[in-house]
C-alpha positions in Angstrom: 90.8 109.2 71.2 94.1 109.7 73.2 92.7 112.9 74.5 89.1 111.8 75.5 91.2 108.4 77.1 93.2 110.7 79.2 90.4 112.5 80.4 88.6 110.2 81.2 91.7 108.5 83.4 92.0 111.2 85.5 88.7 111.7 85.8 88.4 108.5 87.3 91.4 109.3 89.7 90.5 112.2 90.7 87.2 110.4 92.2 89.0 109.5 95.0 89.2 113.0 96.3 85.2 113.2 96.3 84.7 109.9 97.5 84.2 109.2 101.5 86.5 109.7 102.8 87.1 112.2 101.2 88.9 116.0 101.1 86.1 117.9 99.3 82.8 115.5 99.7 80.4 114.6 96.7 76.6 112.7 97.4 77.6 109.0 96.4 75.2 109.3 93.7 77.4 111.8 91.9 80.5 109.7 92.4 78.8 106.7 91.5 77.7 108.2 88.2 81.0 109.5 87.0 82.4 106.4 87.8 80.1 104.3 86.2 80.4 106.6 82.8 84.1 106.6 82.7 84.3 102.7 83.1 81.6 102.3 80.6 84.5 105.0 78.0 86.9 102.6 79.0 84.8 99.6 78.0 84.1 100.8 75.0 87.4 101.9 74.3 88.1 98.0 75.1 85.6 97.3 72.4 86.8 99.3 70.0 90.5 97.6 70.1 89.1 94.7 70.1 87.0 95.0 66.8 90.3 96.5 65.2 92.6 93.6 66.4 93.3 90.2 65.5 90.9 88.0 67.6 93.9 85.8 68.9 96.3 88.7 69.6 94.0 91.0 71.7 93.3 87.8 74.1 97.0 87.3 74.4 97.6 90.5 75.2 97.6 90.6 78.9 97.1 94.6 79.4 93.3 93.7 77.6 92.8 91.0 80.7 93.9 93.5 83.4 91.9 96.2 82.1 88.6 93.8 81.4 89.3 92.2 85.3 89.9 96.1 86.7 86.1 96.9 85.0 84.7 94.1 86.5 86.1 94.8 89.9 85.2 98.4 89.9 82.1 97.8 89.3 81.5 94.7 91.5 82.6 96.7 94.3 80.3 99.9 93.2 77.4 97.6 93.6 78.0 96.3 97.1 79.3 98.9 98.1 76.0 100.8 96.8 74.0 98.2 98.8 75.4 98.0 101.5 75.2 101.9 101.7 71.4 101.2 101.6 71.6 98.9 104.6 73.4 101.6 106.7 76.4 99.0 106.7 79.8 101.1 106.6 82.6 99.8 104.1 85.0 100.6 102.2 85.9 101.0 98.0 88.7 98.5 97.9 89.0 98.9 94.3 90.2 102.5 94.0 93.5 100.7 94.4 93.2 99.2 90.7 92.1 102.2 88.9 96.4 102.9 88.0 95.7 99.9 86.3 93.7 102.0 83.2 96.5 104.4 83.3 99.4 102.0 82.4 98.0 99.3 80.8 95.8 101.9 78.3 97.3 101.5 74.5 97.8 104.9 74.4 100.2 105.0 77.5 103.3 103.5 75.9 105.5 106.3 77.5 103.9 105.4 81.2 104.2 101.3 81.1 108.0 102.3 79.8 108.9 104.1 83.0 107.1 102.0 85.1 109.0 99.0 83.7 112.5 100.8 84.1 111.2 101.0 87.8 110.3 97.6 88.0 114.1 96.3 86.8 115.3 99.0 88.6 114.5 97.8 92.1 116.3 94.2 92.5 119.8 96.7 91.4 119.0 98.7 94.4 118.3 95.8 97.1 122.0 95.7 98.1 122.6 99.2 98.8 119.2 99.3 100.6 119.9 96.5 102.5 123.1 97.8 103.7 121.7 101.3 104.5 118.9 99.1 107.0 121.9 97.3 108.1 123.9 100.6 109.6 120.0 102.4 110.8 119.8 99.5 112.9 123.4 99.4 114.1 122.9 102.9 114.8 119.6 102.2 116.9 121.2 99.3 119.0 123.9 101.8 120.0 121.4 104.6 120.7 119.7 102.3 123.0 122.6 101.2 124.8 124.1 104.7 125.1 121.2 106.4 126.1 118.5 103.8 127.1 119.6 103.7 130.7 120.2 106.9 132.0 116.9 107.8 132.2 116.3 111.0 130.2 113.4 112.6 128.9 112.1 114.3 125.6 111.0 117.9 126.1 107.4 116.4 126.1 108.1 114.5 129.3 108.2 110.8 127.5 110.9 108.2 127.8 114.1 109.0 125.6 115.1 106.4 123.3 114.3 103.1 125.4 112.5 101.5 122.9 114.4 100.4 120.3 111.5 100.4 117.4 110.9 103.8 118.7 114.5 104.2 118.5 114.8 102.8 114.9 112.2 105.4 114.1 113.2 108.4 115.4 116.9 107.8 113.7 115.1 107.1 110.3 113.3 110.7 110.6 116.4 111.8 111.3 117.9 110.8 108.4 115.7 113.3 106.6 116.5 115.9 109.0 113.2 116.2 110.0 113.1 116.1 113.5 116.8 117.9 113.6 118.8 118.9 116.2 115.0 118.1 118.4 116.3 114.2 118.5 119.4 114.7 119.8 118.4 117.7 122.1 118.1 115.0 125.4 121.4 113.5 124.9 122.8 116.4 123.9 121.6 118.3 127.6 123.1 115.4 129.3 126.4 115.3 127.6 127.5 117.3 124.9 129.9 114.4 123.8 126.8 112.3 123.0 126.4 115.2 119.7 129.3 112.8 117.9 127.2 110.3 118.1 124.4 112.1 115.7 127.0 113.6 114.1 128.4 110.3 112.9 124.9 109.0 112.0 124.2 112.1 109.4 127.6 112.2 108.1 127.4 108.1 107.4 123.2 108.0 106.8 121.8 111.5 105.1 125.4 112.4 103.4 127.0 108.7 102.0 124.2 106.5 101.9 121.7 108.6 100.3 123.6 109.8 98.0 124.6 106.5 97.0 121.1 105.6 96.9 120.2 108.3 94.7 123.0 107.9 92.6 122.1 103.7 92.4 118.7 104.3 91.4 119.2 107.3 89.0 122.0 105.5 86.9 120.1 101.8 87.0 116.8 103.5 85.9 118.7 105.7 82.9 120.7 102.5 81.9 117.1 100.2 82.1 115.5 103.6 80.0 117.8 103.3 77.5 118.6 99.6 76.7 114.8 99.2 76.8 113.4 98.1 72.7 111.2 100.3 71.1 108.6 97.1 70.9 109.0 96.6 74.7 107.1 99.5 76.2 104.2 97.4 74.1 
């Protein structure tokens, strides 16, 4: 049954990769089919618990309600969308976004609502350090724009340099990934070669400190949320 449930999850995933739009397209029919027969295994499935479980505990239990509401949605939205396909009216499946919902809420995925709860507590403990990180990316764009804003340069694409300061806020947040390194700083850099401390300052402070601290926040408040979690919570 684990098995066959699994399947049958990732079968209804991977839907969205047939579906329009899609990146290898499948005649709606098909889709619709598959879809229709894996929410009719999870129904069942459903069913199944249900005849196997105490009437009052499998209402309570609020991962039976998301996974009944999830059915009903999917297939609410199958049916207009289905119609409206008829009409040569062009929507969209809105309810490929609640299909996750079978994966963690599924009896059988213990392991998965586990994780996905360490994540949850996981992500006030890292609101301070993210905060702060924001703080200094937007202290760093307000001096970009100052410094560089009004002397008029130009990327090597011909567009304004850094006058902009969303734009600005932007291009340092690539650059915090290195993406778009040294091509960033290339302008500045042409004009004055003392403007390079400036971006050197900004990786040193951004990529090197703050992401590592970030990284080290989440891993260690994620292993300490793992392991204090009960046995009887990841039910």
């Amino acid at each position: 049954m684990r098995t066959a449930t699994y399947f049958f999850i990732f079968l209804n995933l991977s839907l969205a990769l047939f579906e329009e739009p899609a990146v290898y397209p499948l005649p709606f029919l098909a889709t619709s089919v598959l879809e229709v027969l894996c929410l009719l295994v999870f129904l069942g499935r459903l069913t199944h618990f249900a005849k196997v479980t105490l009437h009052n505990v499998f209402w309570k239990d609020t991962k039976n309600i998301c996974i009944m509401v999830a059915i009903l949605l999917s297939l609410t939205d199958l049916a207009v969308y289905g119609v409206l396909r008829l009409y040569d009216v062009r929507s969209i499946r809105w309810s490929r976004i609640v299909r996750p919902i079978f994966l963690i809420n599924f009896a059988e995925s213990r392991q998965i609502r586990r994780a996905f709860r360490s994540i949850r507590n996981t992500l006030p403990e890292i609101t301070y350090v993210f905060l702060l990180f924001m703080f200094s990316l937007l202290m760093f764009s307000l001096m970009a724009l100052k410094l560089f804003g009004e002397r008029n340069l130009q990327t090597a694409e011909g567009l304004p340099y850094f006058r902009n300061y969303l734009e600005v806020v932007f291009d340092l947040y690539v650059l915090v990934t290195t993406a778009n390194s040294p091509d960033v700083m290339m302008p500045a850099f042409d004009f004055s070669s003392w403007y390079a401390l400036f971006f050197i300052a900004f990786v040193i402070i951004n990529t090197y400190i703050f992401m590592s601290l970030f990284l080290a926040v989440v891993y260690n408040n994620y292993k300490k949320h793992l392991k204090v979690m009960p046995g009887g919570a990841c039910d």
